[in-house]
N, C-alpha and C positions, 0 to 999 in steps of 0.2 A: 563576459567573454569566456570562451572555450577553453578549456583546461588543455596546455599542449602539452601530447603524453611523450613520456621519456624510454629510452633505452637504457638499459641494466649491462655497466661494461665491464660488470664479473662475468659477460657470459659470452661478450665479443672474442673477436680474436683482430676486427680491427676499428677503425674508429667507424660510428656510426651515427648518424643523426633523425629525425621526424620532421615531416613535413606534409603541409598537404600535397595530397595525389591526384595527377590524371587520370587515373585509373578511378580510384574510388576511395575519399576521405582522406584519411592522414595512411603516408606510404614512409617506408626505410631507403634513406641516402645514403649512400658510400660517401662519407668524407675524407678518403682517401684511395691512391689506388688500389687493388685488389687481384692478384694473379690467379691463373685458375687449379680447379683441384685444392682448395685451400680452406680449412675451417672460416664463417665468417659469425654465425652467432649459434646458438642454440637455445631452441623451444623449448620455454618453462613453463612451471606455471602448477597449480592443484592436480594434482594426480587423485583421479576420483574413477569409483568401479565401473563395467561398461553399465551397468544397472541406475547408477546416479547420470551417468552421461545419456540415457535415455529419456531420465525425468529432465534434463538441462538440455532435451535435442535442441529448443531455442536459441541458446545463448549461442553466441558470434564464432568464441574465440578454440571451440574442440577439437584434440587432435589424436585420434584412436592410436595409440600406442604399437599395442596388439588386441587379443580377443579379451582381455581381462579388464584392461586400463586405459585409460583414456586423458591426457593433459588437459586441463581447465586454463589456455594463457590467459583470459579473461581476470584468473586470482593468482596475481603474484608473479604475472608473465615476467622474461625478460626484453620485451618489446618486439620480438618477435613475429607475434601476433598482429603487429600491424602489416608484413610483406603482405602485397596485394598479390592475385592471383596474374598470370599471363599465360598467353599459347606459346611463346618464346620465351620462357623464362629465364634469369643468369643465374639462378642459384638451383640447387635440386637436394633432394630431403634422402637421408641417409638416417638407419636408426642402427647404433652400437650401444649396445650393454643396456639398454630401455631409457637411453640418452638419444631425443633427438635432435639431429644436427644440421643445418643447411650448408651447404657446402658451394661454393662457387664453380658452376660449370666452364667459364670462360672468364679472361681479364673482364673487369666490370671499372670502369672508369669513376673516378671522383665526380659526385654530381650524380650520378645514375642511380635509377630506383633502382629497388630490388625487387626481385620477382618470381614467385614460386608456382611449379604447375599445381593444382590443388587436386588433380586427380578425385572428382569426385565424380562416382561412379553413376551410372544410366538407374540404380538406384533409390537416389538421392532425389529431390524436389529436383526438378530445370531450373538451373539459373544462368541469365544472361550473361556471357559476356564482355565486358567493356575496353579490352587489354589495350585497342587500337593494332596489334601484331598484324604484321602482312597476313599468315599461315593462320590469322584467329578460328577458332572453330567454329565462333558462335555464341557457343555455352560453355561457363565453367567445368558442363558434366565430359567424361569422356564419350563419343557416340561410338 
């Protein structure tokens, strides 16, 4: 049986829970209301140079900081790492003091996934997809 992965709630600001997603695999629940403009968790995880984050372009979980650094949530995330991407997303990514933070763009109700745009740029590999959003793009990249 599958390992159900967990959220780290030193790093909430409300309660959250795992589940599997519509979207894709295991997604974050709000298990509670959520008003908006409001801290709700914050991306941890290995902070490794952007020269390791090169050799790791593989892995799942990377989140380029800035030009230098790069989060690994994959090691030691606060579950963070699980928000699936959307073209309508409720939450939206803020970075203060090389702390980064998802922030709640609107109320997000008890029950509702969470959902981050992932802004990955024309770039990047094409990747499909899947949010179901009226306004979907398409592709997770930006066109």
């Amino acid at each position: 049986m599958a390992r159900v992965p967990k959220i780290d709630p030193k790093f909430c600001c409300f309660r959250l829970r795992t589940g599997r997603s519509k979207i894709h695999g295991w997604g974050v629940y709000a298990d509670q209301d959520i008003p908006p403009n409001r801290k709700v968790i914050e991306y941890t995880g290995e902070k490794i140079s952007a020269r390791e984050g090169k050799r790791r372009r593989n892995t799942l979980y990377l989140f380029v900081l800035n030009d230098r650094w790069i989060i690994d949530g994959g090691v030691g995330g606060s579950g963070a790492e699980l928000i699936n991407h959307s073209c309508a997303p409720n939450l939206v990514t803020r970075i203060l003091k090389e702390h980064i933070l998802y922030m709640s763009l609107r109320p997000i109700r008890k029950g509702e996934e969470l959902t981050i745009d992932y802004n990955y740029d024309d770039t990047d590999d094409t990747m499909r997809c899947r949010c179901g959003a009226l306004n979907c793009r398409g592709t997770i990249n930006i066109k």
